[in-house]
C-alpha positions in Angstrom: 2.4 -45.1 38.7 0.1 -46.3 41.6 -2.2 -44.3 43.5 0.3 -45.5 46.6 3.3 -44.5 44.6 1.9 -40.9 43.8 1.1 -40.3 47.2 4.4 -41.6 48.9 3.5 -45.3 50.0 5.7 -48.3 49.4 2.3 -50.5 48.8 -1.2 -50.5 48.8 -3.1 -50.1 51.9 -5.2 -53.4 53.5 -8.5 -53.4 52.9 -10.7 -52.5 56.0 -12.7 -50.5 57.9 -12.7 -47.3 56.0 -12.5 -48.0 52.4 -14.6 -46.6 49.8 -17.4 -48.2 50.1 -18.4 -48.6 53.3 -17.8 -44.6 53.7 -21.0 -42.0 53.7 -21.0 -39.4 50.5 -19.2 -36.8 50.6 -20.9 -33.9 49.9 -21.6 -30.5 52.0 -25.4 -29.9 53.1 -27.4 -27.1 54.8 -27.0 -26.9 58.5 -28.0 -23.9 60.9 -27.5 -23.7 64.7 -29.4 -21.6 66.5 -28.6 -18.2 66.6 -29.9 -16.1 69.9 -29.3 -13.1 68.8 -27.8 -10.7 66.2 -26.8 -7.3 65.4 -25.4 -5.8 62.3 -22.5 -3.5 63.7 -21.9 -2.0 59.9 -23.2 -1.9 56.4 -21.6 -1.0 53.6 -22.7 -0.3 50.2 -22.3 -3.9 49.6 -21.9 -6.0 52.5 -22.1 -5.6 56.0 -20.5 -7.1 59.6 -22.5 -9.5 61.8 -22.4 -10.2 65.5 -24.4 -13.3 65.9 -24.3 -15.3 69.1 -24.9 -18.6 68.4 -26.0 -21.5 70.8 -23.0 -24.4 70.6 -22.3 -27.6 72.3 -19.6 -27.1 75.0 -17.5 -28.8 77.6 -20.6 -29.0 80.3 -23.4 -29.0 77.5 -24.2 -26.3 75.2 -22.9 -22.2 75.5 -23.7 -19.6 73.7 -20.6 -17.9 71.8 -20.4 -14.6 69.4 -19.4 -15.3 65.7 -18.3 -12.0 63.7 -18.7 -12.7 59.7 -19.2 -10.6 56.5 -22.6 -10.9 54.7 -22.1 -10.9 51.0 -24.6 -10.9 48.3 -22.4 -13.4 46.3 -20.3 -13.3 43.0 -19.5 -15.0 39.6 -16.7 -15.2 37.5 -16.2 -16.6 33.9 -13.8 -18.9 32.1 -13.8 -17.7 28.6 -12.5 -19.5 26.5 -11.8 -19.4 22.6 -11.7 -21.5 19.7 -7.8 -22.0 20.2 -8.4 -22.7 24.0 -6.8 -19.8 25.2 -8.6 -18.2 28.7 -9.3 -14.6 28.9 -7.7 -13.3 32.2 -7.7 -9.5 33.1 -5.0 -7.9 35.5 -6.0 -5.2 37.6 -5.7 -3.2 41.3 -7.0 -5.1 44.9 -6.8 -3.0 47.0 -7.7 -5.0 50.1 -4.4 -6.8 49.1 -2.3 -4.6 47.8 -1.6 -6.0 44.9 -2.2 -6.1 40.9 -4.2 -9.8 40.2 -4.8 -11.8 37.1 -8.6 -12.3 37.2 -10.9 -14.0 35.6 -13.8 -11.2 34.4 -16.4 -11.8 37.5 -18.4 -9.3 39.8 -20.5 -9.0 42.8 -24.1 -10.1 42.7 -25.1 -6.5 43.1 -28.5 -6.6 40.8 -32.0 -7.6 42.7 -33.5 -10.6 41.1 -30.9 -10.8 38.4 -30.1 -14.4 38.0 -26.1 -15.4 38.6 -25.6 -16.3 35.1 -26.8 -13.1 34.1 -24.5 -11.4 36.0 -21.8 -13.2 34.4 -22.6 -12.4 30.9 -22.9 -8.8 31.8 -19.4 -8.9 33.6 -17.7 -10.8 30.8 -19.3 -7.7 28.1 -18.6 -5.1 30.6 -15.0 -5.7 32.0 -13.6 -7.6 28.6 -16.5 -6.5 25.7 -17.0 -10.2 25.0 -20.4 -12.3 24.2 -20.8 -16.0 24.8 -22.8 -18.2 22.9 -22.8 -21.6 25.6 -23.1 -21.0 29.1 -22.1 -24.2 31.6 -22.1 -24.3 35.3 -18.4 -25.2 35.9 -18.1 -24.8 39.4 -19.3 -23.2 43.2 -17.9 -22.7 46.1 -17.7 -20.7 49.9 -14.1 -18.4 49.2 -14.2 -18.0 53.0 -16.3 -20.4 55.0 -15.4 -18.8 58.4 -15.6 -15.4 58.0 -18.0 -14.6 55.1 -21.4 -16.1 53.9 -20.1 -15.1 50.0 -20.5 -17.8 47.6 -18.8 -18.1 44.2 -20.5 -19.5 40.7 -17.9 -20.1 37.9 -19.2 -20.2 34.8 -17.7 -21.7 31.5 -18.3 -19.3 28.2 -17.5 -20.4 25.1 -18.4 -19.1 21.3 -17.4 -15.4 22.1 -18.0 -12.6 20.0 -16.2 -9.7 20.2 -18.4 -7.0 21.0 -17.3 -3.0 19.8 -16.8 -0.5 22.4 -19.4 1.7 21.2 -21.9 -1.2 22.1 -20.9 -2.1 25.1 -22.7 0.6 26.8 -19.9 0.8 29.4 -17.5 3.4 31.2 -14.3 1.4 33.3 -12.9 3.8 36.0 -11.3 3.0 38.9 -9.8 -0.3 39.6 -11.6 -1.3 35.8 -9.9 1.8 34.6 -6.7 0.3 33.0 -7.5 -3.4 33.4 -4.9 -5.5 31.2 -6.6 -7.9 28.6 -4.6 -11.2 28.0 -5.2 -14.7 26.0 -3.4 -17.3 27.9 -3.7 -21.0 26.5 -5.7 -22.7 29.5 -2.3 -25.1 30.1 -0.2 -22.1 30.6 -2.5 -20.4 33.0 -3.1 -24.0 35.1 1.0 -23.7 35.1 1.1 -20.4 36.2 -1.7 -21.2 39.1 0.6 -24.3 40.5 4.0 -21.9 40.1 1.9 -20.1 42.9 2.2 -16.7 40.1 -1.8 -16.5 40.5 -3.6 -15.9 43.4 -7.2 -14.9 42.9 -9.6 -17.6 44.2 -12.0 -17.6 41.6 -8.9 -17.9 39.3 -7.3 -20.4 40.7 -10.4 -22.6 41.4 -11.5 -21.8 37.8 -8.3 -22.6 35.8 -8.3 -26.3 37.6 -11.3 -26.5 37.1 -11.9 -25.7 33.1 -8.3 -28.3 33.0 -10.3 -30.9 34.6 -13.2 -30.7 32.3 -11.3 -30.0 29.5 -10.5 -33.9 29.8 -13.8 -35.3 28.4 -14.5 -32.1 26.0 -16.4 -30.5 28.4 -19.0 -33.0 28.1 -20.0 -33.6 32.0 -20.7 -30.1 32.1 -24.3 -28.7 33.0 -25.7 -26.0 30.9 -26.5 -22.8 32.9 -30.0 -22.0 33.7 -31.1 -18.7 33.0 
């Protein structure tokens, strides 16, 4: 099938203004506006609210405007996968949502100086008592560019060892209390993603990931710095 055929088009566009490569890279970069002022109207035990007022360009030049958003320390989640390429997922309680999610094993960056990969190992032993052997940078990404500054690091871990509960070194109460452990063959969980049965972001983003670069073995993959 055509790239016009898959995406509806009786026949391939004209070249012209626009194509390929006469466009700039696409890629997202750093930016800041100026920001006037700012208060913190909450903090929690993990995030806080900010009021920022932030100078912008308006109808008649520039205005200042207020801009409410959630700081977040940041989070990482891991697709584990197995020697029969099965992922680990994990079902438990959001509140926020109201709902019980397959997850990927991931938590909040909630350890000063401890680097993201870190994190991720210790989640992946703590929620699911695994170890990995290789550790690859798999993806990244803002879960909610308007109203939070949280960024998201998946991780790839492979080689896992299974790790006894009396090493772990770990109590699970709460919404970790009676997490659900499944092996899903990746395939199954990208089907269950587009059948719109998973919702979790990190999930989601993960699972198409890990299919994508499943393609080439994994072999474009960068290895994660620790």
């Amino acid at each position: 099938m055509s790239r016009a055929a898959a995406f509806g088009s009786a026949e391939e566009p004209s070249r012209g203004a626009g194509d390929p490569e006469e466009q700039p890279t696409i890629a997202d970069r750093p930016e800041e506006w100026e920001t006037v002022e700012g208060s913190e109207p909450f903090r929690g035990a993990k995030t806080s609210l900010r009021l920022d007022r932030v100078r912008m360009p308006g109808i008649d030049g520039s205005e200042v405007v207020s801009r409410e958003y959630m700081e977040h320390p940041g989070a990482v989640a891991a697709v584990a996968l197995d020697g029969d390429g099965r992922v680990l997922l994990l079902s438990q309680y959001r509140h926020p949502v109201r709902h019980r999610m397959w997850e990927l094993p991931a938590g909040i960056r909630d350890e000063a100086g401890e680097p993201p990969v870190r994190t991720a190992q210790r989640e992946l032993l703590e929620e699911a008592g695994y170890r990995a052997d290789h550790w690859h940078e798999l993806v990244g990404f803002f879960p909610s560019t308007g109203f939070s500054s949280e960024r998201i690091q998946v991780y790839l871990a492979r080689g896992l060892t299974k790790v006894p509960d009396a090493e772990v070194g770990f109590h699970r109460v709460h919404e970790e209390a009676d997490m659900e452990l499944v092996w899903l063959p990746l395939e199954d969980a990208l089907t269950a993603v587009m059948a719109d049965r998973i919702h979790n972001a990190a999930t989601v983003i993960g699972v198409l990931s890990a299919s994508i670069a499943a393609r080439d073995g994994f072999a474009t993959l960068t290895p994660a710095a620790v």
